[in-house]
C-alpha positions as CSV (number, residue, x, y, z in Angstrom):
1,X,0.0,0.0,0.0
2,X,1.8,3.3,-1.0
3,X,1.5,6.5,1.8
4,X,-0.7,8.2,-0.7
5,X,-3.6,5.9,0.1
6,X,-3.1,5.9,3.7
7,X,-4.6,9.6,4.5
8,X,-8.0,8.7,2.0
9,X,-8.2,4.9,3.6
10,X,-8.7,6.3,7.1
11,X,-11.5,8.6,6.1
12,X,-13.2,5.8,4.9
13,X,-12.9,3.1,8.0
14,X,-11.5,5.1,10.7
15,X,-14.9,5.1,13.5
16,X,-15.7,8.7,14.3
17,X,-15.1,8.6,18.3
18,X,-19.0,9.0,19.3
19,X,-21.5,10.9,18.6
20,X,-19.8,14.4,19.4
21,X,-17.0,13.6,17.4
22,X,-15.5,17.1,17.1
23,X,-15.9,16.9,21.3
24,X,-14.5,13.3,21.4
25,X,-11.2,14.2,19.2
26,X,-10.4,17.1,21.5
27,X,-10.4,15.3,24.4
28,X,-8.1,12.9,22.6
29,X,-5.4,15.5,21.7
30,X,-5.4,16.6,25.0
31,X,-4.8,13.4,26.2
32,X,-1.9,13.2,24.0
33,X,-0.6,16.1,24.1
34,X,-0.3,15.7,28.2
35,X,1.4,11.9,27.3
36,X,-1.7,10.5,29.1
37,X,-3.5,7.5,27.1
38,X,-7.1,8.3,26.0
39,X,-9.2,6.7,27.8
40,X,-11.8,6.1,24.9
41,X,-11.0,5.9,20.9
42,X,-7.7,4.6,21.6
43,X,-7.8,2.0,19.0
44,X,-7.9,4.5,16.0
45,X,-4.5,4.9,16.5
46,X,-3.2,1.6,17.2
47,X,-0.9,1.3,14.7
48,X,0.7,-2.4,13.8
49,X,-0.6,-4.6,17.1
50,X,-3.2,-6.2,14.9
51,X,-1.7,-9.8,15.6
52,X,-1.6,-9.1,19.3
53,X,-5.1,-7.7,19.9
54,X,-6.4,-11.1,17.6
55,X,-4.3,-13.2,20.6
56,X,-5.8,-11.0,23.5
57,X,-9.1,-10.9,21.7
58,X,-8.9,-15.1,21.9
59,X,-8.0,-14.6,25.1
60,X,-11.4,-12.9,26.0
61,X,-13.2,-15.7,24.1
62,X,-11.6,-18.8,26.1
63,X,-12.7,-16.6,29.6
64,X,-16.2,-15.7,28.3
65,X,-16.4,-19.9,27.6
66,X,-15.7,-20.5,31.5
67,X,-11.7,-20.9,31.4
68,X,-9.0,-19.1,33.1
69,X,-6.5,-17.2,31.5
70,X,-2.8,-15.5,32.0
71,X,-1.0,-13.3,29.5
72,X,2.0,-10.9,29.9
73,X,2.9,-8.1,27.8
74,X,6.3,-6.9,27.7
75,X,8.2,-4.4,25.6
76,X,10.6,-1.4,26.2
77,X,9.7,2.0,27.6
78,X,8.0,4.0,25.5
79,X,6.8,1.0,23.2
80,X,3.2,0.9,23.5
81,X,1.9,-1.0,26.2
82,X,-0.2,1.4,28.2
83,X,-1.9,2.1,25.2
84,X,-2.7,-1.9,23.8
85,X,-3.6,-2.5,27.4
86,X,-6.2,0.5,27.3
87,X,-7.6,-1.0,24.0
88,X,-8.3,-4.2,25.5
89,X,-10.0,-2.3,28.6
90,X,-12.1,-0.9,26.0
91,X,-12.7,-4.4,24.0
92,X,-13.4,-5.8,27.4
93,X,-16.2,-3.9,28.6
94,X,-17.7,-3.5,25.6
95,X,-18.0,-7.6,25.4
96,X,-19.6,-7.4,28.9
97,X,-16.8,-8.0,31.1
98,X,-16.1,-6.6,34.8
99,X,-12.6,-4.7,33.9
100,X,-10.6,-3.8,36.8
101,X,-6.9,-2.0,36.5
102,X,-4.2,-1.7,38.6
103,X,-0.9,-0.1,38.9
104,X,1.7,-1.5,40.8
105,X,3.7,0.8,43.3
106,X,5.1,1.0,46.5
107,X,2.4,0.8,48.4
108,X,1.0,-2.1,46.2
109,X,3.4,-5.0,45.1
110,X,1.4,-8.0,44.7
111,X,2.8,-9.6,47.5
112,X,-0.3,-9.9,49.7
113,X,-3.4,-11.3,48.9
114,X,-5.6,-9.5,50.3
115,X,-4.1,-6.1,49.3
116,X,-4.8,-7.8,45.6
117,X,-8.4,-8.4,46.1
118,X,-8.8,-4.5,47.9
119,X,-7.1,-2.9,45.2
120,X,-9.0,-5.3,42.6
121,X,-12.7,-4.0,44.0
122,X,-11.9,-1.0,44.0
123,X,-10.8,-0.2,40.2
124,X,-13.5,-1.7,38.7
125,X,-15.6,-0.6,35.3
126,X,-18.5,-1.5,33.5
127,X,-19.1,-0.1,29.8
128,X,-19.4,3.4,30.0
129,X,-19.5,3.6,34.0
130,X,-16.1,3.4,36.1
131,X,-17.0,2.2,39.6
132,X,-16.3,4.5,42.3
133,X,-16.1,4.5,45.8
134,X,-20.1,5.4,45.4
135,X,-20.8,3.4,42.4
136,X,-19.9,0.0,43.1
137,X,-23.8,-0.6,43.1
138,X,-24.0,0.1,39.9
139,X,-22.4,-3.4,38.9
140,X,-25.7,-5.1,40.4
141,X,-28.2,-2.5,39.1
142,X,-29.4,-4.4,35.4
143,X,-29.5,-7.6,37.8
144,X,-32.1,-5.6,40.6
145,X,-33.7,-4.7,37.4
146,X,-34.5,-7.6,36.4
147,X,-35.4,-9.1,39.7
148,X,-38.1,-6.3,40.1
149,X,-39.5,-7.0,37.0
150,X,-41.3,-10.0,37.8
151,X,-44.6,-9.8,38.3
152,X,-44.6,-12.6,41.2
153,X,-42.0,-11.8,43.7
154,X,-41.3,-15.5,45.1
155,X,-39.0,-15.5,42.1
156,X,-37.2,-12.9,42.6
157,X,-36.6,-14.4,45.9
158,X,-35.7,-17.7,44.7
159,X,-33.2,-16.6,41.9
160,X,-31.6,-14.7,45.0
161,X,-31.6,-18.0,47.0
162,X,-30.2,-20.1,44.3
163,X,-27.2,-17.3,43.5
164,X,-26.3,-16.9,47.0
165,X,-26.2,-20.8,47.2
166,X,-23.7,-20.7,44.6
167,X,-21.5,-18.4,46.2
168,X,-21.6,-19.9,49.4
169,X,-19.6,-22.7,48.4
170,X,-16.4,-20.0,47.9
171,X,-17.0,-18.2,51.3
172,X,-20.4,-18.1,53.5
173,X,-19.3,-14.8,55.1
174,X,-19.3,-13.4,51.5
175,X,-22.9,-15.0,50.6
176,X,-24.3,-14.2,53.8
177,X,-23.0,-10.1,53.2
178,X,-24.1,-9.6,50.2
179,X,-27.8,-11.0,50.5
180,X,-27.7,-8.0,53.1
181,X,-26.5,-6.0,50.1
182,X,-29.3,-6.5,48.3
183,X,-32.0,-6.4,50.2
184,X,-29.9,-2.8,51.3
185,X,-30.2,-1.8,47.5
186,X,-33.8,-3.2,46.8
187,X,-35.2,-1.2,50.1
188,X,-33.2,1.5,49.6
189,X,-31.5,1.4,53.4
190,X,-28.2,3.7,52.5
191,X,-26.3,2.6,55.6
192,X,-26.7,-0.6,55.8
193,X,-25.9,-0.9,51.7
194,X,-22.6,1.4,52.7
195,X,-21.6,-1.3,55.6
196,X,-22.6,-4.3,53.1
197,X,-20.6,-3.0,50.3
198,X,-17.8,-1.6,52.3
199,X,-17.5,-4.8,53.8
200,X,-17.5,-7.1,50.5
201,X,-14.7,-4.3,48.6
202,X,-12.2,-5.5,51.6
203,X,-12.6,-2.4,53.8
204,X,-11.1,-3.7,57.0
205,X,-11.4,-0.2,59.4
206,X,-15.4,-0.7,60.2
207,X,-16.3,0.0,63.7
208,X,-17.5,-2.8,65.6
209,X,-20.3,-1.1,66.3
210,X,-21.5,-0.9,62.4
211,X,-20.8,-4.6,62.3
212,X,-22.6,-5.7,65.4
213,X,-25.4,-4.1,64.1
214,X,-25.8,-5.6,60.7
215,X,-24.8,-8.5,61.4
216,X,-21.4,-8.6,60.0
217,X,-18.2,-10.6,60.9
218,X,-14.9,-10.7,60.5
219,X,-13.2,-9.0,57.6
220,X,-11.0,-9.8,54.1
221,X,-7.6,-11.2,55.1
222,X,-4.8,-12.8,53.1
223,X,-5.8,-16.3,54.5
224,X,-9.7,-15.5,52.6
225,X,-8.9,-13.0,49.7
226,X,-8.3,-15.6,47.3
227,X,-11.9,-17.1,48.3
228,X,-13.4,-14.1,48.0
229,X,-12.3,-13.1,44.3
230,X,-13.2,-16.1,42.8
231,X,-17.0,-16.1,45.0
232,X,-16.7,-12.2,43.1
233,X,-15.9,-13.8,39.5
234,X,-18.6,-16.2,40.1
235,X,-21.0,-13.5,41.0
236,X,-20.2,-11.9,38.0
237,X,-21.1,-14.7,36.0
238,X,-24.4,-15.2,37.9
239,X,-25.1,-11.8,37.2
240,X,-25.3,-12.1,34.0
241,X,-21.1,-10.6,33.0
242,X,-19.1,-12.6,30.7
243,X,-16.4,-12.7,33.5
244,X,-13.3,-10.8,35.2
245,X,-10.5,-8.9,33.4
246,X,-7.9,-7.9,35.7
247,X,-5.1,-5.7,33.9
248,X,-2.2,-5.1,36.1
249,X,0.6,-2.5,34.4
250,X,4.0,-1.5,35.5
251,X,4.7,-4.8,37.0
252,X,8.5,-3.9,36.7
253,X,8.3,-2.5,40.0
254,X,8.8,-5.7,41.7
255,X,12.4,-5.0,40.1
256,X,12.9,-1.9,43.1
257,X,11.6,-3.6,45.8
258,X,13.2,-5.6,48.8
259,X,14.3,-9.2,47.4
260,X,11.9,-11.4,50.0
261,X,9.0,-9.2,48.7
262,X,9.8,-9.6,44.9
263,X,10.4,-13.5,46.0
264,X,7.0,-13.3,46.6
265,X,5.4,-11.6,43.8
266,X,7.0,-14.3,41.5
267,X,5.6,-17.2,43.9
268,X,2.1,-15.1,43.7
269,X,2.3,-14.8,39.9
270,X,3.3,-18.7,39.5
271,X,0.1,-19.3,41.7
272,X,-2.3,-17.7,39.6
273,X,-0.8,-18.6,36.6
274,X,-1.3,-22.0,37.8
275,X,-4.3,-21.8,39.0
276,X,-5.6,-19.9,35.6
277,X,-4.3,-22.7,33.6
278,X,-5.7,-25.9,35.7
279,X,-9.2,-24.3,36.0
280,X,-9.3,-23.2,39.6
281,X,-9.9,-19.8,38.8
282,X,-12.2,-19.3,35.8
283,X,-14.1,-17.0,34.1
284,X,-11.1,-14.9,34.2
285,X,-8.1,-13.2,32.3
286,X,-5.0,-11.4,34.2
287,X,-3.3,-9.3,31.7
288,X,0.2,-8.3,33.5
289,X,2.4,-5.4,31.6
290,X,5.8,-4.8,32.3
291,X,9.1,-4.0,30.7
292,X,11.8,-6.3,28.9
293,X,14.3,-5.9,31.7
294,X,11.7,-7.4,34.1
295,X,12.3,-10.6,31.9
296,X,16.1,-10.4,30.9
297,X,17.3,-9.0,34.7
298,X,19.1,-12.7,36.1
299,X,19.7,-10.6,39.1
300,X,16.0,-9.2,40.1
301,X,13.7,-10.0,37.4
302,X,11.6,-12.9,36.9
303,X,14.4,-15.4,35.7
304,X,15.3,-15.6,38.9
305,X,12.4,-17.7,40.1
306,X,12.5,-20.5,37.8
307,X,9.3,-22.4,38.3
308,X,7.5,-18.8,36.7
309,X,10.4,-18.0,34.5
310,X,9.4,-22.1,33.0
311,X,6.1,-21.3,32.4
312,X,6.6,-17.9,30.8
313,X,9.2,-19.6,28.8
314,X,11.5,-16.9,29.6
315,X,15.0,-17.4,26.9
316,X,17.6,-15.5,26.0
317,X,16.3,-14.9,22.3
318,X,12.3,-14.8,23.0
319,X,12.4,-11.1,23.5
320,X,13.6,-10.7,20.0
321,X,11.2,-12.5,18.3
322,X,8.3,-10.3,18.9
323,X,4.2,-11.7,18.7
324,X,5.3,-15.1,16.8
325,X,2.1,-17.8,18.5
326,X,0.5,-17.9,21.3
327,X,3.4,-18.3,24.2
328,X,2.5,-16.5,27.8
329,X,4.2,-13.7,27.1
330,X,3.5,-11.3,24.1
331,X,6.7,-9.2,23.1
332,X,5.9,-5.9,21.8
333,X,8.6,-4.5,19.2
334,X,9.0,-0.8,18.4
335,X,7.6,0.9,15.9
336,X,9.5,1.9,12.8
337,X,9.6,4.6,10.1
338,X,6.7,3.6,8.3
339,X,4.4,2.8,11.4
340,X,5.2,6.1,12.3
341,X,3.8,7.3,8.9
342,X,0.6,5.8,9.8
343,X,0.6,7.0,13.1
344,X,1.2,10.4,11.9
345,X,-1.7,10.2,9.2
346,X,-4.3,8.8,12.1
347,X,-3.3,11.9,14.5
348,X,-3.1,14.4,11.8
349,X,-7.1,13.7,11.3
350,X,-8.2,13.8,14.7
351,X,-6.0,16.9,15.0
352,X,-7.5,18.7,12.2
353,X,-11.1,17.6,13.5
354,X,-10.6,18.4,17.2
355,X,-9.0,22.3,15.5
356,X,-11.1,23.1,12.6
357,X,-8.0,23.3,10.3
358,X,-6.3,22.0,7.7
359,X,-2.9,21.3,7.4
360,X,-1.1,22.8,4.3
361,X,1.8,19.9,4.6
362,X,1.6,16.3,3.7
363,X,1.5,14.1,6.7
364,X,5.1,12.3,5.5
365,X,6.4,15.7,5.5
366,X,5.1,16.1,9.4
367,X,6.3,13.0,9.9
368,X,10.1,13.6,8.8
369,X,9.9,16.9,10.7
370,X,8.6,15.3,14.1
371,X,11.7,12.5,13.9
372,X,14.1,15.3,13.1
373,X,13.1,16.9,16.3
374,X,13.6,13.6,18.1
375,X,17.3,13.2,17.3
376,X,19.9,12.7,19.9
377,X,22.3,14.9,19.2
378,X,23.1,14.8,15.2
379,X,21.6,10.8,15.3
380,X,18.4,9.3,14.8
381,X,17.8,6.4,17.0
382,X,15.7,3.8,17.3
383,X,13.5,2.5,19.0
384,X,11.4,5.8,19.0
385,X,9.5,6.4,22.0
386,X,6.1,6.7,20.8
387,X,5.1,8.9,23.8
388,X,7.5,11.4,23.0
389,X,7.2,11.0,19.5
390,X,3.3,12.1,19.4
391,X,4.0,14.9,22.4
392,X,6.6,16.5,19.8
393,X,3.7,15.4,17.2
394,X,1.4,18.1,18.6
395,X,3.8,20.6,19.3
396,X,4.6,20.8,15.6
397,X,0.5,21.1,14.6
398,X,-0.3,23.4,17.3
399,X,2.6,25.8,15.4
400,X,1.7,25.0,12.3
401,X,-2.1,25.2,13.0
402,X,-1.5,28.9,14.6
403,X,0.3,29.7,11.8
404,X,3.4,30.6,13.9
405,X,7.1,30.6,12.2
406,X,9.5,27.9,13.3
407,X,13.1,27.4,11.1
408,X,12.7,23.6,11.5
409,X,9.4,23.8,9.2
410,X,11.1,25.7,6.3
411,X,12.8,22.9,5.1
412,X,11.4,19.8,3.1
413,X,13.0,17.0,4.9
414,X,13.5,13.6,3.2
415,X,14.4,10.6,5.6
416,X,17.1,8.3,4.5
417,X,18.6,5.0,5.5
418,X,21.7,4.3,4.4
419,X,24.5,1.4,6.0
420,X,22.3,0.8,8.7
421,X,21.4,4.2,9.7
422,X,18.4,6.7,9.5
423,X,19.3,10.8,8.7
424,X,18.0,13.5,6.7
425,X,18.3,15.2,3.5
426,X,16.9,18.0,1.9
427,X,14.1,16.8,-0.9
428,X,16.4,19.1,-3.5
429,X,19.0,17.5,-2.4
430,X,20.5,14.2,-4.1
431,X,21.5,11.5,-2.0
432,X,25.5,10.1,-2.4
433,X,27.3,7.4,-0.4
């Protein structure tokens, strides 16, 4: 396909954001510009992951069919990931999934269970709705719905019975609470639908006295977390969900903390993988993203647990070979010159939608000027980090689109590659060895 079709192509098939398109692109540049990943739209400027998202999107498929699944993304800073892993937020809930995304940190490492299952209840979105700290009803709301639809309440009361049966074979506590939950929701009792839900997210700092009074006992602990997600996944299910997507990014972290806690986060990981694998967990997808060196490092990084290095199939030479089948871990590779073309073209139109404008330059021409501006020193390198590149990206338009001078943009840049090596020349200019 020659860069002359790209620009017309992605009129054609490109969607158009929403309804307020012109609204939804300049949200989008903000975004960018910022080097924040839209939250929404993202995939109209995925550029080259097309294999991967078909892997991830089979992925979905295998948990909405009952099984378990375990992937892990890795690639080099600046690569992509946040934004393939926002995509398949967005593929996710729009296929009917319970999404939930964390961020590992300092204060959150993975190395306790129960910290999981907090921080996992309390990032979690629906289409179009993210649940927060007052919205985590709204999860249950199409199911209440329904259950006040019937014209003969008995069964209402006996599809309640027989999901509350089902859960109660993961943790009694957790059945027992959230029948309390409901009925909280149905009659519209706020406090007692605070303490029920505070109780089932993993709060642990309710007074005794809140407890005592509604009936509630003891609280989430590592020795019951693990119970209570999969009683959670299996309410999802029950509720009428496809399952539980839990996307966990910047697992690379574990490579900066204290060696007995990263010894754990790789037992952790190994555990889940496991338990994804042999069906103990199902209905449910962890999707982990981290950096190469949290693969290659023999001194901190995963290859030194071997029983989850095995299972990854962790090698010296996997990390070069990019998304070949369907191993555990997909390895993202940088972008080159002409993905960056496309990249350029997909901005440039949501630019001149979110602006009103038109830009006088051809988007190759952009292009060259945005990578000149990302040398180091006199060199081109690569790989190009993509955040950067698309920050710089926006700089140039927003001069451009105010009609402002700049030196840079004067000059009709042609990119070479010659012995190995990417520079520029001037289009007037013939190219000699």
């Amino acid at each position: 396909m020659t860069n002359e079709l790209i620009i017309l192509i992605i009129w054609v098939i490109e969607p158009k954001f929403g309804r307020n398109y012109n609204m939804d692109a300049k949200l989008m540049i903000h975004s960018l510009k910022n080097g924040i990943v839209p939250k929404s739209s993202v995939d109209s400027i995925l550029v080259s992951r097309e294999a991967e998202i078909i892997e991830l999107q089979r992925n979905l498929d295998l948990v909405a069919e009952g099984n378990g699944s375990m992937k892990f993304i890795s690639g080099d800073y600046g690569v992509g990931k946040s934004f393939l892993l926002q995509h398949v937020h967005n593929m996710a809930t729009r296929q009917n999934f319970i999404v939930s995304r964390l961020q590992l940190n300092h204060s959150f490492t993975l190395n306790k269970w129960d910290e999981l299952y907090y921080q996992f209840m309390h990032n979690l979105s629906i289409e179009s709705v993210t649940i927060t700290e007052k919205g985590f009803e709204e999860i249950f709301n199409q199911w209440i719905k329904k259950l006040q639809s019937y014209e003969d309440s008995t069964l209402a009361s006996k599809e309640i019975y027989e999901v509350t049966q089902v859960i109660s074979q993961y943790h009694g506590d957790f059945a027992r609470v959230f029948i309390s939950f409901i009925r909280a929701k149905i009659q519209k009792d706020i406090e007692l639908m605070d303490a029920t839900s505070s109780w089932i997210k993993g709060e642990k700092n309710m007074p005794q006295s809140l407890k005592t009074k509604f009936g509630i006992k003891g609280h989430v602990d590592r020795n019951n977390a693990l119970d209570f997600l999969k009683a959670f996944i299996k309410l999802s299910t029950l509720l009428g969900y496809q399952g539980i997507i839990l996307l966990i990014d910047e697992l690379e972290t574990a490579l900066h903390v204290r060696s007995d806690i990263r010894q754990v986060i790789y037992e952790n990981l190994r555990f889940l993988f496991d338990s994804c694998i042999s069906g103990e967990i199902h209905n449910c997808m962890f999707l982990l993203v981290g950096t190469n060196e949290l693969l290659q490092n023999s001194e901190r990084g995963i290859p030194t647990y071997e029983p989850l290095a095995q299972r990854l199939r962790i090698t010296a030479s996997s990390l070069n070979n990019g998304f070949t089948d369907v191993q555990p871990v997909i390895h993202l590779k940088s972008m080159q010159p002409e993905d960056l073309t496309t990249l350029t073209a997909k901005i440039l139109v949501i630019y001149e939608e979110a602006n009103d404008w038109k830009s006088p330059f051809h988007y190759e021409t952009i292009r060259n000027w945005v990578l000149f501006s990302c040398r180091e020193g006199n060199e081109l390198k690569f790989p190009m980090n993509i955040r950067v590149y698309i920050q710089k990206l926006i700089d140039i338009l927003d001069i451009l689109a105010q009609g402002k001078e700049l030196p840079l943009l004067r000059v009709p840049l042609q990119l070479v590659h010659f012995n190995g090596r990417y520079s520029f020349v001037n289009k007037k200019s013939e190219v000699t060895n």
